[in-house]
N, C-alpha and C positions, 0 to 999 in steps of 0.2 A: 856640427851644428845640429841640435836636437829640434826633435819633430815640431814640436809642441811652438819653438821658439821658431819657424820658420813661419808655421801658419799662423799665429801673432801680426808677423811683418805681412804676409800677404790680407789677411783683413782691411787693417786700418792704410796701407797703400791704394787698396782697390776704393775704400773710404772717402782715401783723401781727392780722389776725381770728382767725387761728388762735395765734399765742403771746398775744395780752396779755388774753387769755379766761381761761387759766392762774390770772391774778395778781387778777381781778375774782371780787364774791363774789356768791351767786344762788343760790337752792334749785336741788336737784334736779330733772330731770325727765326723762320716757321717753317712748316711743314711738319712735323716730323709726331709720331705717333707716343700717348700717353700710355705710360706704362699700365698693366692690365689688358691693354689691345694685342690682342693675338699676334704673334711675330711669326710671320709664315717663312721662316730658316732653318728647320730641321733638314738635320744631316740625313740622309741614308745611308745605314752599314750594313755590313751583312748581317748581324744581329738582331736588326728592326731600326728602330730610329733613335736619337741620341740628341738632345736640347742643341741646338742650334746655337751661334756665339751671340746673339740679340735678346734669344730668349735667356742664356744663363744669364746674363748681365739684370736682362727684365726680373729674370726671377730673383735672384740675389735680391737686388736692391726691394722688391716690393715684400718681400719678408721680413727685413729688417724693418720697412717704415711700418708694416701691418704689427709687428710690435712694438714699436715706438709709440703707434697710437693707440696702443692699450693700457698704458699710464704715462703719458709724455713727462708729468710733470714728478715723478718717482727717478725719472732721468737724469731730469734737471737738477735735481736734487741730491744726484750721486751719480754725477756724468762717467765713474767707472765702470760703471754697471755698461755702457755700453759698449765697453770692452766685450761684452759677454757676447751682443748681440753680433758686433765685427764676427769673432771667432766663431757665432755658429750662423751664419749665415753668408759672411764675404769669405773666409779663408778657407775654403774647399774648391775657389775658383781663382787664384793667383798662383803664377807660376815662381815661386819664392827664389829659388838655388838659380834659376835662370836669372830672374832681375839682379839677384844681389851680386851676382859673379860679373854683370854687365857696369853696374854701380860701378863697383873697385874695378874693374877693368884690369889691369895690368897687376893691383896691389892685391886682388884677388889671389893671386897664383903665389904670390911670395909669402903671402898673412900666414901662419901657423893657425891650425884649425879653431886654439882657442882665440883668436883674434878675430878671427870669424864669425865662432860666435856671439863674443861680447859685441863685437860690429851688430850684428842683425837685434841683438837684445837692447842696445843703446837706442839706437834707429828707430826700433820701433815705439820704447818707450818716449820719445824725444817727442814721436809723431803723435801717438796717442793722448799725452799729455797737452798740446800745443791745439789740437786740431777734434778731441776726440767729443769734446762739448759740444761745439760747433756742429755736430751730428744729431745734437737732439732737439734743431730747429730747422731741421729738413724735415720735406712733406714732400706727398706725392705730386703735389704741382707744380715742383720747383724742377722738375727730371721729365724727358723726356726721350723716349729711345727709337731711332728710324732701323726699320727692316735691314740686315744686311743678306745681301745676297753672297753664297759663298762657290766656290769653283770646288766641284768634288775634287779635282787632280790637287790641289792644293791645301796644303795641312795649316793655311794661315788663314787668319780675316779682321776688319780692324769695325770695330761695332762705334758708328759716330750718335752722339746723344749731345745735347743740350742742358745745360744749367742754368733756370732762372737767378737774377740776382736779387735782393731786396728794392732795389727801384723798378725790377721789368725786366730790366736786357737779359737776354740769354749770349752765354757763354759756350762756345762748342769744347765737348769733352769727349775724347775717342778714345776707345781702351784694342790697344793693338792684340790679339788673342793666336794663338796657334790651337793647334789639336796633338795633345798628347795620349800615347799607346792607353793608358789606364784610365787616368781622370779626365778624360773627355777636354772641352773648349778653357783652357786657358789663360787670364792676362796673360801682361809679363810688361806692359809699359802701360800709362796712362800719358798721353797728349791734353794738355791744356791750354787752349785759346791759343796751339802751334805750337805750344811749348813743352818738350817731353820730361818728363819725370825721372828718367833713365838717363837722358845726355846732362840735365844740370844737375840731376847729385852729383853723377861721375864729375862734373867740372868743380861743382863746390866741395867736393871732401879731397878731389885727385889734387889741387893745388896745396890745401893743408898738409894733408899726406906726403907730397913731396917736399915739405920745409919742417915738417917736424916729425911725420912717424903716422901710423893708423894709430899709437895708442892714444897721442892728444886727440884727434877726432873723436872716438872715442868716449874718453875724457870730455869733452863741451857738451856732447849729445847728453852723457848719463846728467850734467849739471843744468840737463834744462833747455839749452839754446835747439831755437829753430833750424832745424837741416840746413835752410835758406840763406842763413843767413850767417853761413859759418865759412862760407864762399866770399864772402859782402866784406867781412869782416878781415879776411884772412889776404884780401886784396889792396881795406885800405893800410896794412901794416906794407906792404910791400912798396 
């Protein structure tokens, strides 16, 4: 799996916590602090200090909307383009080789490398295409990220945030993070309104995959279809 096509899928997955919160439904709820408000979660290393899992989430997300609001509507107009803004801004903070090995679970180990990567290339183009518009009518008062606090012994942390929807409600969106040796605070799952990212693709791609192969999965993603809905589908043939 090449570099270039790992950090693609980690972008627009760390992305999609923040659009398809939008379209999920969840009471309201508050408390929780506006991004740009200082997140007092820095780590200490022996090195000095290193963004904390509140603040990278914080920072990610408020660079990409600080460019988005500097021609929103240049977006709109070529919602590829924010392909560009995913890749330099969300995909230096997803743990790629972890989620996707989590995804395929078991069909991970068996896939031949080129399977793997046409998987993560499919995937991500599926997502991008489906979800990647949908990114250029987020703004910063749709997000919201509460302080997390982290345990130094412990190389994990799960950063909880909120997502306005277009009526009001907010949606809890939680991005489960570790700490890796080199790039620092890592996704590697997003939880949406209780629902992880991680156990339903593995449920929606692991049933197709075992009645027809990883190449048709594959196959539906390059053709378009939503991730979601290739579970949905592949259930009611059964």
């Amino acid at each position: 799996m090449s570099i270039a096509t790992r950090s693609r899928l980690s972008g627009i997955v760390l992305a999609l916590g923040l659009v398809a919160a939008q379209a999920a439904q969840s009471p309201a709820t508050q408390g929780a602090a506006a991004p740009g408000t200082p997140a007092t979660n820095a780590t200490a290393t022996g090195a000095g200090t290193e963004q904390g899992p509140s603040e990278v989430v914080q920072a990610a997300a408020q660079g990409m909307l600080n460019d988005l609001d500097k021609d929103r509507a240049a977006y709109k107009r070529d919602p590829a383009k924010v392909g560009q803004l995913v890749d330099k801004y969300l995909l230096p903070h997803f743990d790629t080789e972890y989620s996707a090995r989590l995804v395929l679970g078991k069909y991970w180990r068996t896939a031949t490398p080129e399977q793997r990567q046409h998987f993560i290339d499919a995937f991500y183009h599926s997502l991008l295409t489906n979800y990647g518009a949908a990114l250029t009518e987020f703004t910063a008062d749709r997000l919201k990220i509460y302080p997390t606090s982290v345990d130094p012994n412990k190389p994990i942390a799960t950063v909880r945030t909120e997502v306005k929807r277009d009526n009001g409600d907010r949606v809890s969106v939680n991005y489960y993070m570790h700490r890796t040796p080199q790039g620092g605070w890592k996704a590697w799952d997003v939880v949406i309104d209780g629902i992880s990212y991680v156990n339903s693709y593995r449920t929606d791609f692991g049933e197709q995959i075992e009645q027809q192969g990883i190449d048709a999965v594959i196959k539906r993603l390059e053709a378009g279809e939503k991730p979601g809905a290739i579970g949905k589908q592949t259930a009611s043939k059964s």
